[in-house]
C-alpha positions in Angstrom: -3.3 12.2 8.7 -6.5 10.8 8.2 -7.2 6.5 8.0 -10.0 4.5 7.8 -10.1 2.1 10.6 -12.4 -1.1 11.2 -14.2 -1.1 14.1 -16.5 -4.3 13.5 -18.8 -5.8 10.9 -20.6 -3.3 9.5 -18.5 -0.1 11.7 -15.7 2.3 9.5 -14.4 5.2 11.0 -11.9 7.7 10.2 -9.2 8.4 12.9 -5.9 10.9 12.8 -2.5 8.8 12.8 1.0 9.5 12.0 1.9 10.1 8.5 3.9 7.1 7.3 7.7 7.9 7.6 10.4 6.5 5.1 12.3 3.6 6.9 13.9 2.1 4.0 16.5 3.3 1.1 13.9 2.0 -1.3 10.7 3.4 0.1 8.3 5.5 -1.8 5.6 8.4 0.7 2.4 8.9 -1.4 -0.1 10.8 -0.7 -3.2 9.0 -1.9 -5.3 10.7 -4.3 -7.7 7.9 -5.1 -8.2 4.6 -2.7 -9.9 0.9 -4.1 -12.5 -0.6 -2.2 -11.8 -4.9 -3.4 -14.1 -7.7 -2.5 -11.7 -8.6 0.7 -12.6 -4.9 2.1 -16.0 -5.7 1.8 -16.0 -9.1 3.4 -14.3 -7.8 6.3 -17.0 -5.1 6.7 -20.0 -7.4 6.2 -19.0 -10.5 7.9 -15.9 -9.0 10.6 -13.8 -11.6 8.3 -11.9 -12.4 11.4 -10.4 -8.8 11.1 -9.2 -7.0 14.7 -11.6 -4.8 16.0 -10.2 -1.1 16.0 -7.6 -1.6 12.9 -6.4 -0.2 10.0 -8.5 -1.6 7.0 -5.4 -1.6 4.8 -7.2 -1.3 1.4 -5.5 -2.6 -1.7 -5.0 -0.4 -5.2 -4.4 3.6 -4.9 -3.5 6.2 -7.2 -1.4 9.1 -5.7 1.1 11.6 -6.0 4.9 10.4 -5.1 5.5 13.4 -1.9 9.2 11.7 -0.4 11.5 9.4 -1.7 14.5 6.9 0.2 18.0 7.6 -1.4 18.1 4.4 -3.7 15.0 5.3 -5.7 15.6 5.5 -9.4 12.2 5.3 -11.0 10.0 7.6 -9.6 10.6 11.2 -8.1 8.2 13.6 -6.2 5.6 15.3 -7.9 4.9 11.9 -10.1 1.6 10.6 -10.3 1.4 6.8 -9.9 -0.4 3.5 -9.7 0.1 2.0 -6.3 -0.5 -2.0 -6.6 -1.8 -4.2 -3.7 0.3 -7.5 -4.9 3.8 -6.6 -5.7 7.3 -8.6 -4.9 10.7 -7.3 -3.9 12.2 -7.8 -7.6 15.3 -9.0 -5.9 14.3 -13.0 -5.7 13.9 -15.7 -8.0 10.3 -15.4 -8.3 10.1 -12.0 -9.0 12.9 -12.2 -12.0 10.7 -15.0 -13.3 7.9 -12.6 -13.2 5.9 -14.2 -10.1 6.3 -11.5 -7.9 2.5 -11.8 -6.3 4.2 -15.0 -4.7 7.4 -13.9 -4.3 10.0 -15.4 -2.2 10.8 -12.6 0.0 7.0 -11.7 1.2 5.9 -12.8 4.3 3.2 -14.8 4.3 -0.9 -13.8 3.4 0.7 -10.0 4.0 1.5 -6.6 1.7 4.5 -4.9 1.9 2.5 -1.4 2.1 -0.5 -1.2 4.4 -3.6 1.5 4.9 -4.0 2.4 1.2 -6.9 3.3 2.5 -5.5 7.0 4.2 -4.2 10.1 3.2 -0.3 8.5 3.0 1.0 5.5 2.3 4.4 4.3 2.9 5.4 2.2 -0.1 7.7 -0.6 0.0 10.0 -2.0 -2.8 8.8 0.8 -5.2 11.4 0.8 -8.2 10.1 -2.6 -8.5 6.3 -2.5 -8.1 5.1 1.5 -8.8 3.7 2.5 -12.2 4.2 5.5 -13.3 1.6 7.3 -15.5 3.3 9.6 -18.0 1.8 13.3 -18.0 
């Protein structure tokens, strides 16, 4: 599959990867239909943003087409078409039941659980919590 991959301020280029493989019960494959561009993206392309030469730009929002799901999904199934958010919490821990799941207790660190939004897949992580089904 196809990802976009920082070279260096001002340097994007598209390179073939492996498609994303589920490696959880509760992951989600989507195949990106539509990738966000955010204000982080773009600071990392103007200023290097002391992003790694040569690496995925992981991207943030998406909207895509559900392709695979891990046994313990209950939510979503393939063939829906769904909101994938950048921010999203594991649903399991206090902070997430409380409705803080952009700080939740579980993530680690200034991290996403899903990276490269920004390809033709994405692997998504903790998906009965965070993915948003649109209806038709």
């Amino acid at each position: 599959m196809k990802t976009a991959i920082f070279e260096k301020a001002g340097l994007m280029t598209i390179e073939e990867v492996p498609k994303p493989q589920l490696q959880a019960d509760d992951d989600v494959i989507i195949k990106v239909v539509r990738a966000c561009v955010c204000g982080s993206d773009l600071w990392a392309y103007a200023n290097g943003d002391k992003k790694a030469a040569h690496s995925v730009n992981s991207g943030h929002e998406a909207l895509g087409i559900v392709e695979e799901v891990g046994p313990a999904i209950t939510t979503v199934q393939p063939g829906d078409f769904v909101i994938v958010p950048f921010t999203h919490g594991c649903g399991e821990c206090d902070a997430c039941r409380a409705g803080f799941d952009g700080t939740c207790d579980n993530h680690p660190g200034y991290t996403n659980w899903s990276s490269g939004f920004q390809s033709e897949y994405v692997r998504f992580h903790y998906a009965n919590w965070a993915l948003i089904k649109i209806p038709g």
